[in-house]
N, C-alpha and C positions, 0 to 999 in steps of 0.2 A: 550763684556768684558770677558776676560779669567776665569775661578773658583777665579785662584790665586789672581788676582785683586778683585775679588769681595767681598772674605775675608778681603784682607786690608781696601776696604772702612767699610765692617762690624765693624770691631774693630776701626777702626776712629772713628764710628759713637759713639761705646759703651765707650769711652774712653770721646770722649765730651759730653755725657749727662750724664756723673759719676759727670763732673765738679760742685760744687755748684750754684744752682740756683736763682733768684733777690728774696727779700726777700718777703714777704706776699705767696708765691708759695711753695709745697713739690714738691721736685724731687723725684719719683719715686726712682729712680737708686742711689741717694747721702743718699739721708737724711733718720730718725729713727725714729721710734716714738717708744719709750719705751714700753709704754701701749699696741700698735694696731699692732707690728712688731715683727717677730722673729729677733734674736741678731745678722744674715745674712742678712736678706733683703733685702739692698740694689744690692749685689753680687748675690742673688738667681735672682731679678728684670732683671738685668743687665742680664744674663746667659740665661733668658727666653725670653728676647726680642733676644739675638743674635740667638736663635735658630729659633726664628720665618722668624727673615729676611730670614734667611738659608734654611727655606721652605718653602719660596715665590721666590728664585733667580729670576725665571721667567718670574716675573709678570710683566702683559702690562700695567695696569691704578694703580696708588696711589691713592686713596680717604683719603681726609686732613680734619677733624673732626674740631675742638674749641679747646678743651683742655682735658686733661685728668680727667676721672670721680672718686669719691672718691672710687666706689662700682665696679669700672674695673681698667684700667691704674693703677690706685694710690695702686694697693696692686700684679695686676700681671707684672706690666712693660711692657703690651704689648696695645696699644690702642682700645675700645670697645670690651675688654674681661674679665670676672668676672674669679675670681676662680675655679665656677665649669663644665670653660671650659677647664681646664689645665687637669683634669684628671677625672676618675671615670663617673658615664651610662652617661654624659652628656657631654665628652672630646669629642673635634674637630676633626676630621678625621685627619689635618694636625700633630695630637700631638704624634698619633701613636709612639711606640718607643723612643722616644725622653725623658729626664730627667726634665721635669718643673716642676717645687715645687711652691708650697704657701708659700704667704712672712706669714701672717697674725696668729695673737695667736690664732684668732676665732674659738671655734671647730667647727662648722661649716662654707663651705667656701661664700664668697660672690660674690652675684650675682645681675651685670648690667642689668636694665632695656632695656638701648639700645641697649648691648651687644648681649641681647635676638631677637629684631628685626636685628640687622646689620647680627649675623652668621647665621640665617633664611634665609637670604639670597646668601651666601660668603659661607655657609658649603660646601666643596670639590669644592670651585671655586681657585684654587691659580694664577690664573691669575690676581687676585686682591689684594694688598697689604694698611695696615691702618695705617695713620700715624693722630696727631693733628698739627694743625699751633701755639699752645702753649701746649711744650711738658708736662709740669709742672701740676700739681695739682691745681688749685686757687679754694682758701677754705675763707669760713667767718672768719676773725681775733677769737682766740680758739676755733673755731667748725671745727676740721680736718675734720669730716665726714659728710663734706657738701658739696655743687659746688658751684660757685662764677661766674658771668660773667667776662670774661679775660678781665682785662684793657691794653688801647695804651700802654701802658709801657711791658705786661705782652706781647702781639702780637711783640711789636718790638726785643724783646730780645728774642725771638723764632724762628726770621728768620735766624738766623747764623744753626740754627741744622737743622732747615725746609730745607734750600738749600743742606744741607751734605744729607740728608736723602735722597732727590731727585737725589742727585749724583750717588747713589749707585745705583737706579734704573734708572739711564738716557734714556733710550729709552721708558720708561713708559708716560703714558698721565696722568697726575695730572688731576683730580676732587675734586670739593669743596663740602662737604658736608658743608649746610650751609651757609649763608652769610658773618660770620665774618670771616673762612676762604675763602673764595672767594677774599673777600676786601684784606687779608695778602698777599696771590698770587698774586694778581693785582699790591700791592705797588713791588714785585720783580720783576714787568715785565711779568707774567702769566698770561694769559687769559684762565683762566681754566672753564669748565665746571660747571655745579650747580646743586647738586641734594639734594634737602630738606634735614633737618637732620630728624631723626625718632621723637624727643622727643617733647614735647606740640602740640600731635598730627598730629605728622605728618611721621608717620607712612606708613600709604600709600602712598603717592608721593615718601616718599623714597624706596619704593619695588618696585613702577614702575620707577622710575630712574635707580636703579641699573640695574632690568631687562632688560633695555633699551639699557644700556652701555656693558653690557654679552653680545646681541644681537650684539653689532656694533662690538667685539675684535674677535681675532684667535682663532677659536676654538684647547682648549687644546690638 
């Protein structure tokens, strides 16, 4: 795929996850929360995942998560990554240079639990790019800052942007972290790989999965 095409699928992609999302779910990139968001958010969101795709062009495997967590996705826009991986002694090697902002009013920024194990093992790997099989936030009805198991309804309306995502990196090997996305895959015809998700301990099977999958790709 030329650079020039792979910017157009970029802003494809950032163009339909601006779209409004089913309701019970925050879209990261659409929607506001007064209280929990600066008055940008949604466009800081949106700007920070463009830049992430853009430095992963490369990447051989996608690993496809559940859904977006309240404590990463939901305030940086980019999947399994907290706030105080965008910048300051704890930014990502891939952030280098690059302009990503925190959406979030919080003076201090927040931080994913999983986030903590997934870039443990993903720091200066970009041959690996993260996406969820439901791109959206699912939250307990008024407790924004909580996780929700994604319902059939909440999976199905997340394959239109799952398969755009996967377009962009088409020569890439999709992995499932997790079951539910495994099962999402499967309904679009993917037979994709399984590798534990990190959370309710399971932590370790997910370090030796990843590892496993590092081993099998091109070296960078």
């Amino acid at each position: 795929m030329s650079p020039s095409d792979f910017e157009t699928r970029v802003a494809q992609l950032i163009r339909l996850v601006r779209k409004p999302a089913p309701q019970g779910v925050f879209n990261p990139w659409h929607d506001r929360d007064e209280d929990l968001d600066l008055p940008r958010a949604p466009k800081i969101r949106s700007d920070n995942l463009a830049h992430y795709l853009k430095a992963h062009r490369g990447a051989q495997a996608v690993l496809v998560g559940e859904a977006a967590g309240w404590a990463g996705c939901r305030f940086t826009g980019i999947p399994f990554t907290g706030e105080n991986l965008l910048a300051g002694p704890e930014a990502l090697e891939w952030t280098t240079g690059l302009p990503l902002r925190r959406s979030s009013t919080r003076e201090t920024p927040y931080k994913e639990r999983s986030a903590t194990v997934v870039w443990g093992e993903l720091a200066g790997d970009r041959r690996i790019v993260l996406w969820n099989a439901v791109p959206w936030h699912p939250h307990r009805p008024g407790e924004p800052l909580t996780n929700r198991k994604p319902t059939r309804s909440d999976q199905e309306a997340g394959r239109v942007i799952l398969m755009k995502y996967l377009d962009i990196f088409e020569n890439a090997r999709p992995v499932a972290i997790g079951r539910v996305s495994q099962e999402v895959l499967g309904k679009m015809g993917i037979e994709a790989e399984y590798i534990r998700h990190p959370s309710m301990g399971g932590h370790h099977r997910f370090r030796k999965g990843v590892r496993q999958l590092q081993e099998d790709l091109t070296p960078a």
